[in-house]
Structure formats: C-alpha cells, structure tokens
One Martini backbone bead per residue (centre of mass of N, CA, C, O) as a GRO file, in nm:
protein
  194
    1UNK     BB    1  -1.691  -0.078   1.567
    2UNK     BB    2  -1.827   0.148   1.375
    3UNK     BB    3  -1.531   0.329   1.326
    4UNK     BB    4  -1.310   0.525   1.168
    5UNK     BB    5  -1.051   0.462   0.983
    6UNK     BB    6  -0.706   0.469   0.928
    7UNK     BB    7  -0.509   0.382   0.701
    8UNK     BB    8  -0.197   0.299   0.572
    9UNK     BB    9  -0.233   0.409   0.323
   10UNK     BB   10  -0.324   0.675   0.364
   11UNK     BB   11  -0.128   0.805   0.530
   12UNK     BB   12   0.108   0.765   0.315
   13UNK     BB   13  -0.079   0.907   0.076
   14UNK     BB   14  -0.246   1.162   0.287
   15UNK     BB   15  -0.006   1.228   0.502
   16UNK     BB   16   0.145   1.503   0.640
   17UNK     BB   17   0.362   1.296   0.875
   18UNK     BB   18   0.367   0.943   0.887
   19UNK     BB   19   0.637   0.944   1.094
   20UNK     BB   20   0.459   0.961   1.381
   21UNK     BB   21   0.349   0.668   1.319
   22UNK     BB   22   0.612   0.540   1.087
   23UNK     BB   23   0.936   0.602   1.128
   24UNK     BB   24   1.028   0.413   0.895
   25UNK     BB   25   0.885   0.562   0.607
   26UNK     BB   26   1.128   0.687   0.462
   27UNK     BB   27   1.411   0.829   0.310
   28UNK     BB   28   1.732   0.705   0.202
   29UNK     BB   29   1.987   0.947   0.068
   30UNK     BB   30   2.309   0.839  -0.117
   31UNK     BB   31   2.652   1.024  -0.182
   32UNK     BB   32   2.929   0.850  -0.334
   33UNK     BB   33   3.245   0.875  -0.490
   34UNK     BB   34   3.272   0.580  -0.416
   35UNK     BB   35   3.210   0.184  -0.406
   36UNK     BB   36   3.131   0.260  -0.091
   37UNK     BB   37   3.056   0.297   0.266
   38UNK     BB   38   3.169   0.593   0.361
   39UNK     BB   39   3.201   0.827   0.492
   40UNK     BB   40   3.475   0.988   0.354
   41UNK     BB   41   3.278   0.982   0.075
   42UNK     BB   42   3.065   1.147   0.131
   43UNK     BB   43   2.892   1.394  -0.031
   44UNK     BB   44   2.574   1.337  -0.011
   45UNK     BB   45   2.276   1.369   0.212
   46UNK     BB   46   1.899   1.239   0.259
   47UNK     BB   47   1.607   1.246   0.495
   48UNK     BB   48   1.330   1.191   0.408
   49UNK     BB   49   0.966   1.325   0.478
   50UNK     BB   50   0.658   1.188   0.432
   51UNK     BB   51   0.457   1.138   0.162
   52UNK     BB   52   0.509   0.954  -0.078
   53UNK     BB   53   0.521   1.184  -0.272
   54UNK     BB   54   0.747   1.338  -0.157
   55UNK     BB   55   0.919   1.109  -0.131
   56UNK     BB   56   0.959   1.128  -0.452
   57UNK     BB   57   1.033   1.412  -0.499
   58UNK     BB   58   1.269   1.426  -0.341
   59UNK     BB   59   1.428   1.187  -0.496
   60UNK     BB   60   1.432   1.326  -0.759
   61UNK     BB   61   1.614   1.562  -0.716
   62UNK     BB   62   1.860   1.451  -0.579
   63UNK     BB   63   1.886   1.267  -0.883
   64UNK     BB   64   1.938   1.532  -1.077
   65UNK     BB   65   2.178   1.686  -0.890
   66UNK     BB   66   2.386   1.376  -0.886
   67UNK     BB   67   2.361   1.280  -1.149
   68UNK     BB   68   2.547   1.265  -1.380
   69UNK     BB   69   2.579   1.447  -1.692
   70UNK     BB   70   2.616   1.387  -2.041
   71UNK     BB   71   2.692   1.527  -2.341
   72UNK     BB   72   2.557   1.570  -2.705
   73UNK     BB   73   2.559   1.660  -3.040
   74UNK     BB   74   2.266   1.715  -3.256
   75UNK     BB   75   2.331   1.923  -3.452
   76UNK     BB   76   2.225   2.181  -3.301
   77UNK     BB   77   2.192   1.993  -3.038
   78UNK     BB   78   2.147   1.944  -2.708
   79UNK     BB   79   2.229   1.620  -2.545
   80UNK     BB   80   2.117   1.487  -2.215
   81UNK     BB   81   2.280   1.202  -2.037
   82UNK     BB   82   2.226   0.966  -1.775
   83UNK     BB   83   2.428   0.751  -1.647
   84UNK     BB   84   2.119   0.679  -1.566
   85UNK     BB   85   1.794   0.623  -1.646
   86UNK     BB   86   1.548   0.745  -1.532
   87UNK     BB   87   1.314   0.522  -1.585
   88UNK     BB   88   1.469   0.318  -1.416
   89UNK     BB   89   1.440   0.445  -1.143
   90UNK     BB   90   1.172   0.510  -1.100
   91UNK     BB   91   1.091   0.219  -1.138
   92UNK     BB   92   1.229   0.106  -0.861
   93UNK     BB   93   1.139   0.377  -0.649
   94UNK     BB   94   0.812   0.267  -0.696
   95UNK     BB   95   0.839  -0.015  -0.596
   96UNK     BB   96   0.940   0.033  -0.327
   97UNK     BB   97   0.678   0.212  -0.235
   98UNK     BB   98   0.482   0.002  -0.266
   99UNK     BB   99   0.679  -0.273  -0.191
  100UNK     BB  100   0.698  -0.281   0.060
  101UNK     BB  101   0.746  -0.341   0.378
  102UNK     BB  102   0.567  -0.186   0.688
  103UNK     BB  103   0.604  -0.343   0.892
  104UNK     BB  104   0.900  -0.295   0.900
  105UNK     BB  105   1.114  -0.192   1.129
  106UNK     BB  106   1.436  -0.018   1.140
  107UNK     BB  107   1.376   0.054   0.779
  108UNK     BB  108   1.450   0.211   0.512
  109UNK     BB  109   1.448   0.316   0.228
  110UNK     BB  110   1.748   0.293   0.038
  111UNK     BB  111   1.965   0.562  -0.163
  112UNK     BB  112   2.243   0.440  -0.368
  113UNK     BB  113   2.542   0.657  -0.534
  114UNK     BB  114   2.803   0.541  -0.691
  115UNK     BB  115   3.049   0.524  -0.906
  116UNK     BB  116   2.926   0.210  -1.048
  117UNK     BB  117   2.653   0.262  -0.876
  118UNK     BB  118   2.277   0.197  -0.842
  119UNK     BB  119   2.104   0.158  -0.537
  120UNK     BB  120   1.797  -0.035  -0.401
  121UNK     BB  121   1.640  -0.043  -0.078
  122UNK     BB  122   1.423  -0.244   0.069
  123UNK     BB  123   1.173  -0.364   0.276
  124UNK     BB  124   1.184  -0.672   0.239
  125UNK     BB  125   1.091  -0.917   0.078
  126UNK     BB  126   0.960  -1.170  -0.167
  127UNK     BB  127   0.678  -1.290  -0.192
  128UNK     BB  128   0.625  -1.593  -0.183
  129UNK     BB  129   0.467  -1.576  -0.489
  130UNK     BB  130   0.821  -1.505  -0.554
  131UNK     BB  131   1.095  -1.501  -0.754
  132UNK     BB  132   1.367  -1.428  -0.902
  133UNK     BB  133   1.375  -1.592  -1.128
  134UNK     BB  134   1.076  -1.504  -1.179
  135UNK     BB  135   1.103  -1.184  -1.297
  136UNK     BB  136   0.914  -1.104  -1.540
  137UNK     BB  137   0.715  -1.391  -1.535
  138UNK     BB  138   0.534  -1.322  -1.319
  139UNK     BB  139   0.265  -1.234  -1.176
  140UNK     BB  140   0.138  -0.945  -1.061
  141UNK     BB  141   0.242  -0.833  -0.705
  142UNK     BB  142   0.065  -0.713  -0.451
  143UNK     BB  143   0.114  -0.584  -0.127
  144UNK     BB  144   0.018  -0.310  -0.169
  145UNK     BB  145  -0.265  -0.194  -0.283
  146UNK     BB  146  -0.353   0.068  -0.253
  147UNK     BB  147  -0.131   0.208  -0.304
  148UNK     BB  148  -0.114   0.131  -0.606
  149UNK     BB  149  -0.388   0.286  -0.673
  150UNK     BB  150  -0.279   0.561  -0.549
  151UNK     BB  151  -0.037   0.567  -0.754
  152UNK     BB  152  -0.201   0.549  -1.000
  153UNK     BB  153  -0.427   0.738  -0.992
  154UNK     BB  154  -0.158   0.998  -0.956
  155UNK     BB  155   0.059   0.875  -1.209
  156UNK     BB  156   0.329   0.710  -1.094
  157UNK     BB  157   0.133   0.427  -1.238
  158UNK     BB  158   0.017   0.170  -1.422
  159UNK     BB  159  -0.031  -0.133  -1.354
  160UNK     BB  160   0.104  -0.404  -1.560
  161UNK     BB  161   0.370  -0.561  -1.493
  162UNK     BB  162   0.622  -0.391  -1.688
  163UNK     BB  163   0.890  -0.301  -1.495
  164UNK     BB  164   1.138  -0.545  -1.532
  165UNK     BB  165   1.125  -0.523  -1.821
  166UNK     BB  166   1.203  -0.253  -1.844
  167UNK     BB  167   1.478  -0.203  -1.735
  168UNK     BB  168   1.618  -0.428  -1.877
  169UNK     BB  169   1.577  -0.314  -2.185
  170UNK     BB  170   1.703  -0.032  -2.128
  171UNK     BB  171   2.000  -0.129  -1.990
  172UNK     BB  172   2.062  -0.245  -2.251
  173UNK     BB  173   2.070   0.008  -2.439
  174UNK     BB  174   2.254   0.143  -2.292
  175UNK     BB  175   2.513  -0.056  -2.166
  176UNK     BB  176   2.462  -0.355  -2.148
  177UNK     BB  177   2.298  -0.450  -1.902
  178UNK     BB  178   2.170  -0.560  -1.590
  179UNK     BB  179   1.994  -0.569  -1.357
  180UNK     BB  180   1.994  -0.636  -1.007
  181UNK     BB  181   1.867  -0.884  -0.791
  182UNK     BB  182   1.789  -0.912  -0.455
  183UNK     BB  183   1.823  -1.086  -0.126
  184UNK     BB  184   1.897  -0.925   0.178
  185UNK     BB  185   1.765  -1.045   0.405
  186UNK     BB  186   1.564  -0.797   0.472
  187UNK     BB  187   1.592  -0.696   0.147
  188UNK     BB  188   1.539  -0.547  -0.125
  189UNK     BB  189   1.742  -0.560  -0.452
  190UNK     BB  190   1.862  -0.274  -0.693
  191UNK     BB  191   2.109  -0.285  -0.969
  192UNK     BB  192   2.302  -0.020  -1.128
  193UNK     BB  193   2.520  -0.017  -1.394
  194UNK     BB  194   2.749   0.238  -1.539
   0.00000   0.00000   0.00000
C-alpha cells in the first residue's frame, strides 16, 4: 500500500531487540553434567536474547566457556584440542539461525551440551523439497533467502551448500563419528557424538 515495512529479516538480523515482536526468535543453551536433560544435571544455562548476530556470538561464548578443552604437546607448543571441533559447531548452529521456521511460535532454536553429545534442535522440520536421506547431495535450499544473505554479507556464511558435507568430512577425521540429522515432531536435529 505503498509504505515502507521492516521484513523478518531485517528485524531478526539489525533489530535491537527482534523479541519484542518475535519472542521465540531467541536461543536456549544448556550444559548437562549427564547425557540426560535432568534439572539436577544442570551444570549452566543462557537464555540469549538479541539480533542474530548477537544470538551467534553469545552462543560461541557460551560454547568455548564450556566445551572441555584436551591439550597435546607438539615439539614446544601446546595444541588444544575441543572436544567437538568448534568448525562443526559452527557450522551446525549457523545454518539453524538460517533456516529455523520462524513462522513456528513457542520454541527457540536450543543448544544442548551433554556428556557424550552435541545436540542442536532448530524449530521447523526439512522442507518438503529436501529429505534426510538426501542432505548434502541435494540442492542448496535456503528457506529464510534474506537472512542467508545478510549472514553471508556480514561473514557468517560462505552459502555454498558444502556444509553437511564440512561436517561429515571434520567429524569422520575427528572421531571417526558421522553427525546424526533427524527429524523430531517439528524441529530439525543435529547431533555430534564426543
């Protein structure tokens, strides 16, 4: 009707405060001491709340606080070693702020730290032109375009479509593990096992 409008995108990626309008836009991080979601597990939890970039880097704090650390000497240096590479971490809760549904209302993208996994649970399943058995030998398909855009513009993402294949590739050299994708109720899952 010929007025200027602020898009989801724009809010989610350079909105002060996008939960104003949005109260499910945030992310839930939590580190369980066990390999269960127990209340008496909790070792710490973070509510983020912010613009996308924001929710990226409050969630890599979060993650660097908290993943263990192994160190190994190599001649005089010290290596450390986390015990899931931050590269796949990354990449896993990079592509939920991407292409969560935002459309699906009362639940956050959340980020569970247990003792022998990584879960990354995003709102939304795979949509209809992608299936599981499919992924990473199907098409790129962004579901939110803008926001893949403005996070590749600002550096977040190369938006190649080569990132369950980095994945696999890092978790296979790591532990010899592959990542695991489901699909539970409505929401996208990713697990790295330690």
């Amino acid at each position: 009707e010929g007025q200027e409008m602020l898009s989801l995108a724009g809010l989610l990626v350079f909105g002060k405060n996008p939960q104003t309008f949005l109260k499910y836009s945030g992310m839930t991080l939590m580190h369980f001491k066990g390999i269960k979601k127990m209340l008496q597990d909790k070792i710490t939890g973070l509510e983020l709340e912010g613009n996308l970039p924001q929710l990226v880097k409050g969630a890599e704090d979060f993650i660097k606080t908290n993943l263990r650390i192994k160190s190994k000497m190599e001649g005089f240096k010290r290596i450390d070693i986390p015990e899931i590479p931050f590269e796949v971490i990354r990449e896993a809760l990079i592509n939920a702020v991407c292409h969560r549904d935002y459309l699906i209302f009362g639940n956050k993208i959340r980020f569970f730290l247990f003792k022998d996994r990584i879960e990354i649970r995003s709102p939304g399943r795979l949509p209809n032109t992608v299936e599981l058995k499919d992924l990473g030998d199907s098409p790129p398909f962004a579901r939110n375009q803008l926001i893949v855009g403005f996070m590749n513009r600002l550096g977040y993402i190369e938006n190649i479509g080569q990132g369950i294949l980095l994945m696999r590739e890092r978790m296979t050299e790591f532990n010899k593990t592959l990542p695991i994708f489901q699909e539970k109720g409505e929401e996208f899952v990713v697990i790295f096992k330690k």
